[in-house]
C-alpha positions in Angstrom: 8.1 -87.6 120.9 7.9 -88.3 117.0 6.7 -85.5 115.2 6.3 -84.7 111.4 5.9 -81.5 109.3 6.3 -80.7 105.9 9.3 -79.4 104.5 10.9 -77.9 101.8 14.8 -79.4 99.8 16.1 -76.1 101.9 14.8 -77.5 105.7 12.5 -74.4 105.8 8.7 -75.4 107.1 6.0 -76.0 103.7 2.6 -74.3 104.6 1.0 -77.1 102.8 0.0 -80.7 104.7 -1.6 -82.7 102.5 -0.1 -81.3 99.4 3.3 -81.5 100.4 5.8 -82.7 98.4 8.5 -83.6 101.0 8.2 -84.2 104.8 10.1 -85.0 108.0 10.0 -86.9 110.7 11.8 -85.8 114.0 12.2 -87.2 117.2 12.3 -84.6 120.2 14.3 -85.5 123.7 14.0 -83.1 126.4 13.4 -79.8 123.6 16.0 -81.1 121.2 16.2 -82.6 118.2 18.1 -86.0 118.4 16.7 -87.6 115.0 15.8 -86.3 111.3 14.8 -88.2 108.7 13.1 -86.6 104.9 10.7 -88.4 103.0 9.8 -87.2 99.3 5.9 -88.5 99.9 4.8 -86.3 96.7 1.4 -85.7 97.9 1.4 -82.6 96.4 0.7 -84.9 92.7 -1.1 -88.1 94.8 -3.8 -85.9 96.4 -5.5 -85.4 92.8 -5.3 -88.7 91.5 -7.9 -91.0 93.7 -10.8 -89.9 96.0 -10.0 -87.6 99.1 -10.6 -90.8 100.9 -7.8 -92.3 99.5 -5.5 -89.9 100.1 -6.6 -89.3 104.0 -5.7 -93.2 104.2 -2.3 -92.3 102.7 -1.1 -90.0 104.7 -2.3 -91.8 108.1 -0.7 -95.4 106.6 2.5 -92.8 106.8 2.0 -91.9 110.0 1.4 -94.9 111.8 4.6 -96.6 109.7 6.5 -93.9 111.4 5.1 -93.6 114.9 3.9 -89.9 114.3 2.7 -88.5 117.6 1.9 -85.3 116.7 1.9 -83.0 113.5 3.3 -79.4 112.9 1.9 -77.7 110.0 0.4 -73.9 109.4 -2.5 -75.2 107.1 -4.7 -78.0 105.9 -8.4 -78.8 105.0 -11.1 -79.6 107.3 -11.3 -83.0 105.9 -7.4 -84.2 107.2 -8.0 -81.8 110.7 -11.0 -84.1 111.1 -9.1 -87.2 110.4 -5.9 -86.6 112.4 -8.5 -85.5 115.2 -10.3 -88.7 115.5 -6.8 -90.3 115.5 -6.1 -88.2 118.1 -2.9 -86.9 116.7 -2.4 -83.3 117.7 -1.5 -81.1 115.1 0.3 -78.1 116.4 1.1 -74.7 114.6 4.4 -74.2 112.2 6.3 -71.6 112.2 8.0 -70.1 109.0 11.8 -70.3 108.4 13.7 -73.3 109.6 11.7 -76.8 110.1 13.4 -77.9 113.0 13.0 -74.6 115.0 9.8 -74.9 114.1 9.2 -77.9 115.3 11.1 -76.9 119.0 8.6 -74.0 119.1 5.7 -76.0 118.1 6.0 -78.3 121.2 6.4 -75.4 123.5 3.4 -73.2 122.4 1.2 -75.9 120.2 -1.5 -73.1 119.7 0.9 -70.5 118.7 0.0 -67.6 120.8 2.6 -67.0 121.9 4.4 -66.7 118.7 1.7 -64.2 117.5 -0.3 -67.0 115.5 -3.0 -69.3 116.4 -4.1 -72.4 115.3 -7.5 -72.6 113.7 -8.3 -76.1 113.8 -10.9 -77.6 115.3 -9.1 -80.1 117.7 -9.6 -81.6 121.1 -6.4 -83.0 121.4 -3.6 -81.4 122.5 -0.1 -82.4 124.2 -0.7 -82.1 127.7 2.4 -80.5 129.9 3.8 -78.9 126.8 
């Protein structure tokens, strides 16, 4: 499974989606990690400099160029929930601290209860057997 979330330089998980400034993109094998790659995507400065539109379109062109199957993020508006929804590209919850393990955790409790969290998105789509 390809997977994205936002990161910070120190691999510890950014709350913010669609104002990150840097993300990654991980590919998951039987709950591990086998690739990592970090993009500096500066959306933190793009997402005020065009319509809301614009920047939706932006952040899906990067997901479909990088076979994104599902997201892992703590936050984001209604506006990219809605989009990624109708995609039908699950976003799962984050955890804080370290990306990757956040990632691991993500895929094996995508509405975080049992972490203690719980995603508050309005999505339909989830990652069956996971």
């Amino acid at each position: 499974m390809i997977v994205m979330t936002p990161v910070t330089p120190e691999g510890d998980s950014d709350p913010r989606f669609g104002r990150a400034p840097r993300v990654a993109v991980a590919e998951v094998v039987d709950g591990a990690v086998v690739s990592w790659a970090e993009h500096q995507v500066d959306w933190d400065v793009l997402h005020d400099e065009g319509t809301h539109g614009a920047h939706h379109a932006r952040v899906m062109t990067f997901l479909k160029e990088n076979g994104v199957e599902a997201v892992v993020s703590a936050e984001m508006g209604p506006g990219m929930a809605r989009m990624l929804d109708t995609a039908k590209i699950p976003v799962l919850l984050a955890s804080p601290g370290d990306a990757k393990a956040s990632i691991l955790a993500a895929i094996a409790d995508p509405d975080g209860t049992a972490r203690g969290g719980r995603l508050v998105l309005p999505l339909a789509h989830r990652i069956d057997g996971h």
